[in-house]
Each structure stands twice: as structure tokens, then as C-alpha cells.
MIDOSE-1310 file (N, C-alpha, C; in nm, 2 decimals, decimal comma, always signed):
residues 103
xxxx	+0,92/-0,13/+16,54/+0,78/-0,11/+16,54/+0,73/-0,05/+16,67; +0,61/+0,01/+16,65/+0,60/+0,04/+16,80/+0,43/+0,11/+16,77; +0,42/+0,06/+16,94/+0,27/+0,05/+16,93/+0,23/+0,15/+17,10; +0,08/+0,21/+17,03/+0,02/+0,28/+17,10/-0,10/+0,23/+17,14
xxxx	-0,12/+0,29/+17,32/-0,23/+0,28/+17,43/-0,28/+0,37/+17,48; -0,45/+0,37/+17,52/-0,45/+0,50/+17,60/-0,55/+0,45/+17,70; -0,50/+0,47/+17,80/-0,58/+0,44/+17,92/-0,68/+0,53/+18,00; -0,77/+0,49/+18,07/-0,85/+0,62/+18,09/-0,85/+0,59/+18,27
xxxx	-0,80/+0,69/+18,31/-0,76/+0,68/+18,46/-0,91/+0,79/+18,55; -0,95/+0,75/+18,63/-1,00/+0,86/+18,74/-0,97/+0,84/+18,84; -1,00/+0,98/+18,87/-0,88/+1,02/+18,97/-0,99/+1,01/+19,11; -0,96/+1,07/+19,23/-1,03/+1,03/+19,31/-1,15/+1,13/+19,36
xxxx	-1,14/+1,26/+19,29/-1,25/+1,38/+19,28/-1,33/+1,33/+19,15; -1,28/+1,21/+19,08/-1,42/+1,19/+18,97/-1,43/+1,23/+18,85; -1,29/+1,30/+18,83/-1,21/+1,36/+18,67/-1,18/+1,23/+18,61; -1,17/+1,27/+18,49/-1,15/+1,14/+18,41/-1,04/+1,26/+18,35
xxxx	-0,88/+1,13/+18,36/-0,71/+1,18/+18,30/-0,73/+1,08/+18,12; -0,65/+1,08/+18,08/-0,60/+1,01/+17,97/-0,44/+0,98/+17,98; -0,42/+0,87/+17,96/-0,27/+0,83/+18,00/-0,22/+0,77/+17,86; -0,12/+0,82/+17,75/-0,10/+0,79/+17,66/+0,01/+0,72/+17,66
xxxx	+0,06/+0,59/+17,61/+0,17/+0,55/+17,61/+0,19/+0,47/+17,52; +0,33/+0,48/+17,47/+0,37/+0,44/+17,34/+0,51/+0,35/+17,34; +0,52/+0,23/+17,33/+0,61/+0,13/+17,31/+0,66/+0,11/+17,20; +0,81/+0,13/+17,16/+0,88/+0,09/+17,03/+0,93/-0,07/+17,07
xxxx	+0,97/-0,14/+16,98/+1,03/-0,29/+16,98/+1,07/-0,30/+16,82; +1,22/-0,40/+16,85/+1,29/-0,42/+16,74/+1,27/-0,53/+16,80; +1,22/-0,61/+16,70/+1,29/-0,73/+16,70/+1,25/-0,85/+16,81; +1,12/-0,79/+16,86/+1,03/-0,84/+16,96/+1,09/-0,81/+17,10
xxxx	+1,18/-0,66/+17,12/+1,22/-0,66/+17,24/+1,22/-0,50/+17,24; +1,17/-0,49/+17,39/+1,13/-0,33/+17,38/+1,23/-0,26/+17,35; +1,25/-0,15/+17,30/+1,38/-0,05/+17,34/+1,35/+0,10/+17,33; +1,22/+0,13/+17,41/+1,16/+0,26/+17,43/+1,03/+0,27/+17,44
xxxx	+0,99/+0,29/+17,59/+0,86/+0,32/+17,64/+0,82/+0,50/+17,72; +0,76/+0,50/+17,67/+0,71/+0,65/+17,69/+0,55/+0,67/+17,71; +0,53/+0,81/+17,81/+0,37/+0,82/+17,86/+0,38/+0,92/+17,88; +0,27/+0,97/+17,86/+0,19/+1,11/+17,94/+0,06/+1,11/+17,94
xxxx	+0,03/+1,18/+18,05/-0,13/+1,19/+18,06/-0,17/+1,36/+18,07; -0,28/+1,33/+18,00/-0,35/+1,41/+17,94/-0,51/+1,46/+17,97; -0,58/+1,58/+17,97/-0,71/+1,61/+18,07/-0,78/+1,54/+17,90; -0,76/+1,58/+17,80/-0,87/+1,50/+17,71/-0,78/+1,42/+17,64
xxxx	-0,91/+1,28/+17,58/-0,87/+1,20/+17,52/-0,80/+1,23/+17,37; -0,85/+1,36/+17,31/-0,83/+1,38/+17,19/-0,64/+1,46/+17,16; -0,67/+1,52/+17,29/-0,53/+1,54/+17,28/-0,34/+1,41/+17,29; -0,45/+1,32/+17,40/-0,37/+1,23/+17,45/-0,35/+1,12/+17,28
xxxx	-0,44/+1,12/+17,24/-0,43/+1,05/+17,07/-0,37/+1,09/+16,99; -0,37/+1,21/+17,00/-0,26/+1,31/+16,93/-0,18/+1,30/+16,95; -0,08/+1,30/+17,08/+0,05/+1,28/+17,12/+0,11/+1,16/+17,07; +0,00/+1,08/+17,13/+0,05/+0,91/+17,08/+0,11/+0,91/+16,94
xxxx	-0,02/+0,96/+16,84/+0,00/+0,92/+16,70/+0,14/+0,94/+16,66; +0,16/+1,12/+16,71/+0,28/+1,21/+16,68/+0,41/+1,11/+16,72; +0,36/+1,08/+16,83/+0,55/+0,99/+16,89/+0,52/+0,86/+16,80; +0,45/+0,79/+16,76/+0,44/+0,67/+16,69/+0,50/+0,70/+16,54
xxxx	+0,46/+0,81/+16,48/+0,54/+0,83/+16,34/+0,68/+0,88/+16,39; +0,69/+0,89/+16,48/+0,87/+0,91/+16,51/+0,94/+0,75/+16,48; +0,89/+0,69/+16,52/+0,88/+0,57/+16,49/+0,90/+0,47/+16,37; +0,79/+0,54/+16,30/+0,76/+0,46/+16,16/+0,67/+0,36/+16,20
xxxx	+0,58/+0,36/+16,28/+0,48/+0,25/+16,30/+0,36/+0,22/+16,21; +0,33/+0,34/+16,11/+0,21/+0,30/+15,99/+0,29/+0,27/+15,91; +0,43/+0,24/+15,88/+0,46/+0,21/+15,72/+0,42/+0,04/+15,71; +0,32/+0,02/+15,70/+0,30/-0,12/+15,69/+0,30/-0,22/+15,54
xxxx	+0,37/-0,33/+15,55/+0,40/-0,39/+15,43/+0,26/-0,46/+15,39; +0,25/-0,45/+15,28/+0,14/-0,58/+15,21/+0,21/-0,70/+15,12; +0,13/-0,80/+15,14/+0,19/-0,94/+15,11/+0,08/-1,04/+15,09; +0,11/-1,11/+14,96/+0,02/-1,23/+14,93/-0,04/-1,31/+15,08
xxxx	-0,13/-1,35/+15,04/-0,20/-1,45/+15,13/-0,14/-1,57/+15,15; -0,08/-1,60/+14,98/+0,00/-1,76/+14,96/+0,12/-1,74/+15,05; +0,18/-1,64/+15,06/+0,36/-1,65/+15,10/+0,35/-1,64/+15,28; +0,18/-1,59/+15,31/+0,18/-1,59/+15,46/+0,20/-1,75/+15,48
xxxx	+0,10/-1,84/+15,40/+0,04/-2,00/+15,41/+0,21/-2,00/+15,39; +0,30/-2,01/+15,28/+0,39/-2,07/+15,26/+0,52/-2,03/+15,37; +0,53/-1,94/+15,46/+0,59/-1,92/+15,58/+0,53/-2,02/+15,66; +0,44/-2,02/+15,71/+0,34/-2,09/+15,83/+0,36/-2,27/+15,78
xxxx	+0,37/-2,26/+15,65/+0,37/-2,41/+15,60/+0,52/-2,43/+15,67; +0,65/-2,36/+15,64/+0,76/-2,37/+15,64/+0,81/-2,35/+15,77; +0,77/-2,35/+15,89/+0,79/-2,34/+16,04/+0,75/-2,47/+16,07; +0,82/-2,52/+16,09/+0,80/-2,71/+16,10/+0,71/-2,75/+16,24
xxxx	+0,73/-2,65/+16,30/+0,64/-2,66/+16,49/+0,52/-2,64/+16,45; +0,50/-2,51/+16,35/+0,39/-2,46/+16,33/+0,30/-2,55/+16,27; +0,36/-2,64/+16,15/+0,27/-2,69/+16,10/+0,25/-2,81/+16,13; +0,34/-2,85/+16,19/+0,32/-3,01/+16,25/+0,21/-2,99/+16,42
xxxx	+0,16/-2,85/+16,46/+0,07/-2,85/+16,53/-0,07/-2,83/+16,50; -0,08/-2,83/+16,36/-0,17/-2,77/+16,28/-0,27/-2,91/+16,29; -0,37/-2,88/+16,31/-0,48/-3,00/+16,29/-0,52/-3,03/+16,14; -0,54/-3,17/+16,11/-0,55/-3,18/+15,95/-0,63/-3,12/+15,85
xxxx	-0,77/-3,06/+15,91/-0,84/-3,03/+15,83/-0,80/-2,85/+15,80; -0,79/-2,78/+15,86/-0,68/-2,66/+15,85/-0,59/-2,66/+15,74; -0,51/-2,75/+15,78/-0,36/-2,75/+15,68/-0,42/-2,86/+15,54; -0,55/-2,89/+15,51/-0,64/-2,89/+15,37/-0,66/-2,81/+15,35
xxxx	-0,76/-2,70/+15,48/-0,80/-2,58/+15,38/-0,67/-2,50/+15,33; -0,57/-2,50/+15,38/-0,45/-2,35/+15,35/-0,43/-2,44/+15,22; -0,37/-2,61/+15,16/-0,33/-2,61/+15,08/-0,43/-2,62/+14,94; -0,55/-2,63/+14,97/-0,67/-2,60/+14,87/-0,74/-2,49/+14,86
xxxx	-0,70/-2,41/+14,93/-0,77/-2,21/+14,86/-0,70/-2,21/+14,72; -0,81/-2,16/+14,69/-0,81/-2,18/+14,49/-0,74/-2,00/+14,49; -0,78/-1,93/+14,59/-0,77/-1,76/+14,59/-0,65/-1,70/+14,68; -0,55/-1,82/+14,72/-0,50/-1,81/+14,82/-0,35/-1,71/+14,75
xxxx	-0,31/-1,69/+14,65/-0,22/-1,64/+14,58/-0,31/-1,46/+14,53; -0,45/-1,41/+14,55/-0,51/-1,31/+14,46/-0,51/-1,20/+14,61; -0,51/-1,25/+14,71/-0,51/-1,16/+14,82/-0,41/-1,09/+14,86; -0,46/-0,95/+14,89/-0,32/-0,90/+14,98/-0,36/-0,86/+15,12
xxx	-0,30/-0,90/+15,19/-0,31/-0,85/+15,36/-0,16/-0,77/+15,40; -0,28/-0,73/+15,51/-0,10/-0,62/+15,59/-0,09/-0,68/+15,67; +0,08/-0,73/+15,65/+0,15/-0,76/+15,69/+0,19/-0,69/+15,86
């Protein structure tokens, strides 16, 4: 996965740069960071986007609402830190199986 920033730098004559940079991670560990900066923002967005589909960073999965609750139920830290009225609402949504979110 890998995710994109743009930062907006000035310089010390009072120009405004654009600093694009783009982070890949497997597996919640980086294994490729990259930048350039750029005189406009629309170009520096552009770059970004272009290195991010190198990537594959929009193929994003969709997935029930129920199987997110029934992971989060099934992480025993997670749910034993869960305050009680919370972990009522996740196991009484009547809609909690009709949703889809990206994942």
C-alpha cells in the first residue's frame, strides 16, 4: 500500500515550492519512500498520483460492515477494551450485515 503527501514549503524570497512524497508499506513496514518538489501544486499531485498507481494504492477492497464488527469482535484486546455500551451497539445493528465500506 502506499500513501501520498504534499507539503507546501516557502522558501526564503517568499515563493511557495510543493514537496511531493510518496510512501509504499507492506505489511505496516515501509519499503520505499520517494519526493520531489515541485514550483506548482498541480503538477506535484500529479507526480504523486502517477508514482502511487505504480503502486496499486486505489485498488481498494469493499467489505461488509458485519465481518469488520466480527474481526474487531474476534481480537480479544480489542474487545475486552471495548466499553459495554459500544460492544451493545456493534452486537444490535439490525443493518450491520447491508453495508459496504472500503476497506
Amino acid at each position: 500500500m502506499a500513501a501520498l503527501s504534499i507539503e507546501t514549503r516557502k522558501l526564503c524570497h517568499g515563493n511557495l515550492h510543493f514537496k511531493a512524497i510518496v510512501i509504499a508499506k507492506k505489511n505496516g513496514a515501509m519499503i520505499h519512500r520517494e519526493g520531489q518538489t515541485f514550483k506548482k501544486k498541480e503538477s506535484a499531485r500529479t507526480w504523486a498520483k502517477n508514482k502511487t498507481q505504480e503502486f496499486g494504492v486505489h485498488k481498494h477492497k469493499t467489505c461488509l460492515r458485519g465481518d469488520l464488527f466480527d474481526k474487531f469482535i474476534n481480537v480479544r484486546f480489542l474487545w475486552d477494551n471495548t466499553g459495554r455500551t459500544k460492544q451493545y451497539m456493534i452486537h444490535t445493528n439490525p443493518h450491520k450485515y447491508l453495508t459496504y465500506l472500503t476497506c
